[in-house]
C-alpha positions as YAML, in Angstrom:
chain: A
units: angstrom
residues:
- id: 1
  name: UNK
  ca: [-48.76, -28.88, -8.00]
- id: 2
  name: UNK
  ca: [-46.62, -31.88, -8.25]
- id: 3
  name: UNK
  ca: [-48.51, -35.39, -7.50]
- id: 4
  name: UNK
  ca: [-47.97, -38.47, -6.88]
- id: 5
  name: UNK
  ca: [-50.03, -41.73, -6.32]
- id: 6
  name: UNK
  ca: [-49.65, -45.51, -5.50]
- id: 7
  name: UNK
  ca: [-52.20, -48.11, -6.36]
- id: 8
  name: UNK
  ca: [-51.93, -52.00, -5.24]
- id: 9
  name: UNK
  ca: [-54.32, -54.53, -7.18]
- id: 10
  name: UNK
  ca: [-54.87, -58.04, -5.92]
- id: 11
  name: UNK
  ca: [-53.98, -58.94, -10.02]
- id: 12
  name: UNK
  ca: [-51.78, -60.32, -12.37]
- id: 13
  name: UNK
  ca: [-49.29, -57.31, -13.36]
- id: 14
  name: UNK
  ca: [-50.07, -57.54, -17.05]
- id: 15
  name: UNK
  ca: [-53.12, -58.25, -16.49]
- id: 16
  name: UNK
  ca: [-54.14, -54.81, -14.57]
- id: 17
  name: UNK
  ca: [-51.34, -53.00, -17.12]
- id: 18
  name: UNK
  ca: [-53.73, -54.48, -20.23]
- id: 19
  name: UNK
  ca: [-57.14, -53.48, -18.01]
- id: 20
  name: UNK
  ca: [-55.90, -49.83, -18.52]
- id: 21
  name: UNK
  ca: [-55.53, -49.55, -22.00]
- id: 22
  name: UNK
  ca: [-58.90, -51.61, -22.54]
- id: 23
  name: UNK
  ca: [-62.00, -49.22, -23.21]
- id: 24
  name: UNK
  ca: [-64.35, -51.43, -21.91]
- id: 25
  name: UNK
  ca: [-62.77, -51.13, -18.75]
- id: 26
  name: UNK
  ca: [-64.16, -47.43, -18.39]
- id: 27
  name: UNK
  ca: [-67.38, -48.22, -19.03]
- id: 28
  name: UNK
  ca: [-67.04, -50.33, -15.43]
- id: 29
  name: UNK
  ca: [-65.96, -47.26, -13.44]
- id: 30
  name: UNK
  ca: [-69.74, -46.06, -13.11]
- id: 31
  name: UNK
  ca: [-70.70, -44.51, -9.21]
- id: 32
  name: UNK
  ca: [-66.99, -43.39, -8.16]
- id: 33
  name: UNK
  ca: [-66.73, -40.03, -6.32]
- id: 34
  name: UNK
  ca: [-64.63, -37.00, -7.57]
- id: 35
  name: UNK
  ca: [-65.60, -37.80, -11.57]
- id: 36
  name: UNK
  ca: [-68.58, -38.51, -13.35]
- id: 37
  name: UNK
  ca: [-68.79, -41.60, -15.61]
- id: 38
  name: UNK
  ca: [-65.45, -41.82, -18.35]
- id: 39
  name: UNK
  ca: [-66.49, -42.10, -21.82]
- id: 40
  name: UNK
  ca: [-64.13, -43.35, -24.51]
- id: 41
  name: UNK
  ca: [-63.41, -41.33, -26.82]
- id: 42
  name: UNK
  ca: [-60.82, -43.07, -28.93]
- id: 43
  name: UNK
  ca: [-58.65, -45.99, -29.15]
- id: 44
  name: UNK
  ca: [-55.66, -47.06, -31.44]
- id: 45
  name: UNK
  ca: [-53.74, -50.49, -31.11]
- id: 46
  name: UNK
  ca: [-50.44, -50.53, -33.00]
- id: 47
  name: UNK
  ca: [-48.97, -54.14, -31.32]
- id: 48
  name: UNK
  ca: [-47.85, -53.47, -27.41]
- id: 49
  name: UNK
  ca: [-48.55, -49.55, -27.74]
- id: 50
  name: UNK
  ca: [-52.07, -48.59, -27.36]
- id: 51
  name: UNK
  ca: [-53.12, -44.80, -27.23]
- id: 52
  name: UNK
  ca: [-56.40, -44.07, -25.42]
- id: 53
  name: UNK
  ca: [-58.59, -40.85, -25.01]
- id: 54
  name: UNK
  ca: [-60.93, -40.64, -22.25]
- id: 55
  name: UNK
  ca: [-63.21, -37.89, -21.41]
- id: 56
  name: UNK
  ca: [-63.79, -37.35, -18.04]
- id: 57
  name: UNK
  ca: [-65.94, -34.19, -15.67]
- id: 58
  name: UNK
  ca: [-65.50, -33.09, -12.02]
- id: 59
  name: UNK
  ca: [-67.77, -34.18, -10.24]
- id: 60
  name: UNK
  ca: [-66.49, -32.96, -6.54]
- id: 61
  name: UNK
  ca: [-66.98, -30.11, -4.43]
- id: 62
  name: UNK
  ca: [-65.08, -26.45, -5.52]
- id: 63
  name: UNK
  ca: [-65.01, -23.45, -2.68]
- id: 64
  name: UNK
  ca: [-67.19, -20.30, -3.15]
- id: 65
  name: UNK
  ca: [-63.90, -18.61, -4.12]
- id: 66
  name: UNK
  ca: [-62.83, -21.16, -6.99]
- id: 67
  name: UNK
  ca: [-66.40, -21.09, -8.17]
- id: 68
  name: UNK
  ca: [-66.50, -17.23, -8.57]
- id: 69
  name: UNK
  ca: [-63.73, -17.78, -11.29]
- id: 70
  name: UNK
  ca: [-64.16, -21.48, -12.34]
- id: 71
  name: UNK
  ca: [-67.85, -23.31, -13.56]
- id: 72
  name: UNK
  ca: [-67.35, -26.68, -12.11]
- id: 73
  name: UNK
  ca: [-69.77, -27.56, -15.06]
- id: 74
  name: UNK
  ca: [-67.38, -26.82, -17.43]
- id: 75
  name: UNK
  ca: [-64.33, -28.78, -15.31]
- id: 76
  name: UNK
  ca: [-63.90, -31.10, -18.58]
- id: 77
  name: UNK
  ca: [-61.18, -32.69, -20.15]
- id: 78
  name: UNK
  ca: [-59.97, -35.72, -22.24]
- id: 79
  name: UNK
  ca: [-56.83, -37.51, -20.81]
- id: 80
  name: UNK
  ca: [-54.93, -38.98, -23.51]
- id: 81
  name: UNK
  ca: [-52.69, -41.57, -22.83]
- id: 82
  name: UNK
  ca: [-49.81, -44.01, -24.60]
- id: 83
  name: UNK
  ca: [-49.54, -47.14, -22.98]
- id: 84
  name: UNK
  ca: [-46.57, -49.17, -23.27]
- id: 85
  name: UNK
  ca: [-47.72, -53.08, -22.47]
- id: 86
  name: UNK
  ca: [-44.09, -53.96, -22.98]
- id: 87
  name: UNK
  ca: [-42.53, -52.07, -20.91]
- id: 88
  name: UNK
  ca: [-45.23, -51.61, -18.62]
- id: 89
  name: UNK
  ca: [-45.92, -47.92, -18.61]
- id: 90
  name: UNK
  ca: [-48.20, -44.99, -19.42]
- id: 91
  name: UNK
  ca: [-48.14, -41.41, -20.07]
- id: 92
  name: UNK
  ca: [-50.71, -38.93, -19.88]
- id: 93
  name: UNK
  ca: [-52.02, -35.74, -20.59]
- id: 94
  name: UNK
  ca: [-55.13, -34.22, -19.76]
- id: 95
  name: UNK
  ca: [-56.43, -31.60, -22.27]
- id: 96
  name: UNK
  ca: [-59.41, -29.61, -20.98]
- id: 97
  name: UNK
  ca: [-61.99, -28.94, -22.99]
- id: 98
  name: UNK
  ca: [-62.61, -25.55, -21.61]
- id: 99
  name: UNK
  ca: [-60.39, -22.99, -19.82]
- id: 100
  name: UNK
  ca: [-57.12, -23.70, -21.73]
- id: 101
  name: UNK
  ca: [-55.28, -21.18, -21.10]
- id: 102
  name: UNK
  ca: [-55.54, -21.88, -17.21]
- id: 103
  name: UNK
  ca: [-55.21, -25.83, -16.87]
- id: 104
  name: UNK
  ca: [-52.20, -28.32, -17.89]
- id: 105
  name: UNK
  ca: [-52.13, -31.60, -16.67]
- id: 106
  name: UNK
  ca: [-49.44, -34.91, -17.61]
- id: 107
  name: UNK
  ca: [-48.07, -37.46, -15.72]
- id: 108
  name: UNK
  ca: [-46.90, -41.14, -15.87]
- id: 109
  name: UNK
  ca: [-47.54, -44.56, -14.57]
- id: 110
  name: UNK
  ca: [-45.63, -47.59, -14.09]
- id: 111
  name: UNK
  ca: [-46.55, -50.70, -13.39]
- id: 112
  name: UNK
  ca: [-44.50, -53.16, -11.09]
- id: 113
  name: UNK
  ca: [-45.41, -56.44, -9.76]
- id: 114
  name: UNK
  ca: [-45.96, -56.91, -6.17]
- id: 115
  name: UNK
  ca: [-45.94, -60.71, -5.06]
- id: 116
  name: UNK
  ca: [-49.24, -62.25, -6.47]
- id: 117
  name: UNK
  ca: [-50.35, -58.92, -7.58]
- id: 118
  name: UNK
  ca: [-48.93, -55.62, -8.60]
- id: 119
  name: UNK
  ca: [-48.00, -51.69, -7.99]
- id: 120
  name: UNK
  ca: [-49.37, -48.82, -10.15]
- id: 121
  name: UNK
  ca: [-47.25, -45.99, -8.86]
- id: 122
  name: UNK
  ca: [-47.67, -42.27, -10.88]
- id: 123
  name: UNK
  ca: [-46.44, -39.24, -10.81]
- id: 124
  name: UNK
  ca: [-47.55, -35.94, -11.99]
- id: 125
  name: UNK
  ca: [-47.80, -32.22, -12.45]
- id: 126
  name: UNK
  ca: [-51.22, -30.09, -12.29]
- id: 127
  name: UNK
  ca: [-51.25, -26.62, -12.97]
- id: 128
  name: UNK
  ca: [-54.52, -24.23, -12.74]
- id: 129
  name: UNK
  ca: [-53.97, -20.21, -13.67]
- id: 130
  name: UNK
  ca: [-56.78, -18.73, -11.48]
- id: 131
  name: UNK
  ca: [-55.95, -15.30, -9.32]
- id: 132
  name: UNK
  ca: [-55.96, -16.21, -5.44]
- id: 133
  name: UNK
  ca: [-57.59, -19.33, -6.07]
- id: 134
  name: UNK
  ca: [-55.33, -21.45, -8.43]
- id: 135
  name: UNK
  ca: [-53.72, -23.48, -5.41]
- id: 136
  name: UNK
  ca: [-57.23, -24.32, -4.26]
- id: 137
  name: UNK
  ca: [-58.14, -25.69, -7.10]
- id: 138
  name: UNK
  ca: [-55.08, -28.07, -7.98]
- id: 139
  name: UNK
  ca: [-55.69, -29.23, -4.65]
- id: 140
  name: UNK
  ca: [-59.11, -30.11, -5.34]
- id: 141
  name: UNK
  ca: [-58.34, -31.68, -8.32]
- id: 142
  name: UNK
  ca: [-55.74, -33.47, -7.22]
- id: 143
  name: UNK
  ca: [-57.67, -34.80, -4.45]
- id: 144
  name: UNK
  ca: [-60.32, -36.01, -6.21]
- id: 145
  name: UNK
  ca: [-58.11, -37.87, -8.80]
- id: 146
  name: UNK
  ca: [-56.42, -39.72, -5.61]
- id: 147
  name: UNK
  ca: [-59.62, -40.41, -4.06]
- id: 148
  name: UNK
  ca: [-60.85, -41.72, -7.74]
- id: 149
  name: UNK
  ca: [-57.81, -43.83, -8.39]
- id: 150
  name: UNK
  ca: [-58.07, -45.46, -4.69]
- id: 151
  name: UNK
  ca: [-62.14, -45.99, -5.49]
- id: 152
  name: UNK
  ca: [-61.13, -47.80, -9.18]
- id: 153
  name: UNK
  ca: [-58.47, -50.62, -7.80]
- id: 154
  name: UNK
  ca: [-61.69, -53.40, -6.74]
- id: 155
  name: UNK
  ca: [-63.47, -52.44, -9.73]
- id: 156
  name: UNK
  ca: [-59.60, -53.15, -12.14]
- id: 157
  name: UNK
  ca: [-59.55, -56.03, -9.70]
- id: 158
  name: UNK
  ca: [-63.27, -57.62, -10.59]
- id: 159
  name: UNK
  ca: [-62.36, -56.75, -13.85]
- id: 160
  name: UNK
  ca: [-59.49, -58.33, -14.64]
- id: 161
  name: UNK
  ca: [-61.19, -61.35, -12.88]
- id: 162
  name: UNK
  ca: [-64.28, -61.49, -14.82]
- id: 163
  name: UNK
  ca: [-61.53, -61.53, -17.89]
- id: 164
  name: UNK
  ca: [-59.64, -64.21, -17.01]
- id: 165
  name: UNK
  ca: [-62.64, -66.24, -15.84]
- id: 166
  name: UNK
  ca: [-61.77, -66.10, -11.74]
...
């Protein structure tokens, strides 16, 4: 299922594109629906290109039929992601922890500036291999991850803030 998402912070461009590749950011997106609380699981700087691994767990809602096939408990995965300060972007991939053989996730995400703040748009592609109940569950998935990324822009925005000292 092919995704796509738009994000608009009341921030400095650079300043929400550096957020994002900052672990200590993650440890501020405690409470949001969809996904349990991130935890850091690496971090490499090498200048304007910083790679980041983040664990993350579903925390939503699955239907009787993609619970028969799928343990929600076990809905893990580490996104892994190359940010590109420079140029402003990020890929992704999200590598599950369990059920491997049914779930591939990447994407990207650009960010743009937008007047006195800026424009995190991303695109995507999830794919779930489960009989009958596959489509359910990338919708699922990709719901919650929209519903997540909506939930996260005040908390980038007090971020950023507390930062630079707003």
């Amino acid at each position: 299922m092919k995704f796509s998402i738009e994000q608009r912070f009341a921030s400095d461009v650079d300043a929400v594109a550096r957020a994002y590749a900052d672990p200590e950011l993650y440890a501020a997106l405690v409470g949001l629906p969809k996904l349990t609380q991130p935890e850091v699981v690496g971090h490499d700087v090498d200048g304007d290109t910083v790679v980041l691994q983040v664990r993350y767990r579903f925390g939503g809602e699955l239907s009787a039929a993609a619970t028969a096939v799928i343990d929600p408990t076990r809905l893990t995965w580490v996104e892994r992601s190359t940010h590109d300060l420079a140029r402003r972007t990020t890929i992704f991939t999200m590598v599950p922890d369990h059920y491997a053989d049914r779930f591939t996730c990447a994407g990207s995400y650009r960010f743009e500036a937008d007047g006195a703040g800026c424009r995190r748009g991303g695109e995507g592609d999830v794919k779930v291999k489960a009989f009958l109940v596959g489509g359910a569950v990338e919708g699922a998935i990709v719901s919650g991850l929209k519903e997540h990324l909506i939930d996260e822009v005040p908390v980038v925005d007090a971020f950023v803030a507390d930062r630079s000292g707003e």
